[in-house]
N, C-alpha and C positions, 0 to 999 in steps of 0.2 A: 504494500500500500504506500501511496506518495503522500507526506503532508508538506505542506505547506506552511511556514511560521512565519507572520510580518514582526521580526525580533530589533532588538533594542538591547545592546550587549548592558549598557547600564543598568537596566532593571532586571532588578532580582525575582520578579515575576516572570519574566522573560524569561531567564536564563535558567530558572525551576522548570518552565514549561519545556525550554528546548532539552533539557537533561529527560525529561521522562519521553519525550520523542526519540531521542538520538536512545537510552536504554530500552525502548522496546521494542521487541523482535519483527524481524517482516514491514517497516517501516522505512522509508526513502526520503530521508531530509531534504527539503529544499527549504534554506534562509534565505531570508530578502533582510537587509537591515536598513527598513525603511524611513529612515534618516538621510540614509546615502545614495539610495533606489526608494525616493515615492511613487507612492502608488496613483494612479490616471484617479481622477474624480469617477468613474465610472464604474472601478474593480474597487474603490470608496463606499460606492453606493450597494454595490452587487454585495461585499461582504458584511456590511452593517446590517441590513437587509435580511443576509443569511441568517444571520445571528440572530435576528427576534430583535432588533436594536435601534431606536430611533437615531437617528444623526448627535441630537443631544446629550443620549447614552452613552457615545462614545469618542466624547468629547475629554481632552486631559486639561484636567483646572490644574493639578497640582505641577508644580513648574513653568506655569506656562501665565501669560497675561489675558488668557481667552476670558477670565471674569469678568476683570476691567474692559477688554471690548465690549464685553454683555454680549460675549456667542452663543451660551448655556440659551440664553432667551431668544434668540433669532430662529427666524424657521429655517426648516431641513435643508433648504438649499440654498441657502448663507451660510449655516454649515459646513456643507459640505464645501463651497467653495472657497470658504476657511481654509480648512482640512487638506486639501487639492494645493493651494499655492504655500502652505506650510505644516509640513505633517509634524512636526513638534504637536500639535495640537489634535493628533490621532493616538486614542488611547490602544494599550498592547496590552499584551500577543495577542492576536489575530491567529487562529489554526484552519488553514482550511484541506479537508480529507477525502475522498469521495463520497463521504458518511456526510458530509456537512460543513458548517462553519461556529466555530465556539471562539468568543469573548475568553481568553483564559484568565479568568480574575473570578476564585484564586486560580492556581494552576491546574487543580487535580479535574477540573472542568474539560479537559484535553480527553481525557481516558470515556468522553459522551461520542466522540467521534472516530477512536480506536478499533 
């Protein structure tokens, strides 16, 4: 099976999720570390989407100035085109499996698409 991780070697959410992808058997990592490879506003939309997640859901307040813009409060497609011209402001890991797409927060959230 192929997953897919949108990782963030700084967060330790991240890097709990990718250790239990990279330790499970029959799994084919692909990283993106979507800081240095963002994602199109498009495969933005398709993976928030997957996950049962409004644009809002998956927004990162912490570190980031998106409060003080008031992104949290904008609709989905100010968001997202947030999101699209600075992915600082897309919260991780992102998994996506051919089971699906999981928010890994916390990590063990990974093992729904395993």
């Amino acid at each position: 099976m192929k997953a897919t991780i949108w990782h963030n070697p700084k967060c330790g959410t991240s890097r709990k999720t990718l250790a239990i992808l990279e330790e499970t058997p029959g799994v084919e990592v692909e990283v993106i570390e979507y800081l240095k490879t963002p994602c199109s506003r498009e495969k933005l939309t398709q993976l928030i989407a997957d996950a049962g997640l409004t644009p809002a859901e998956a927004i990162r307040k912490m570190g980031t100035d998106a409060e003080e813009k008031g992104l949290p409060d904008m609709d989905g497609d100010a968001i997202l085109d947030a999101m699209a011209a600075d992915p600082a402001y897309v919260n991780r890991p992102f998994v996506e499996t051919e089971k699906g797409v999981r928010f890994c927060r916390p990590q063990d959230k990974v093992h729904e698409i395993l």
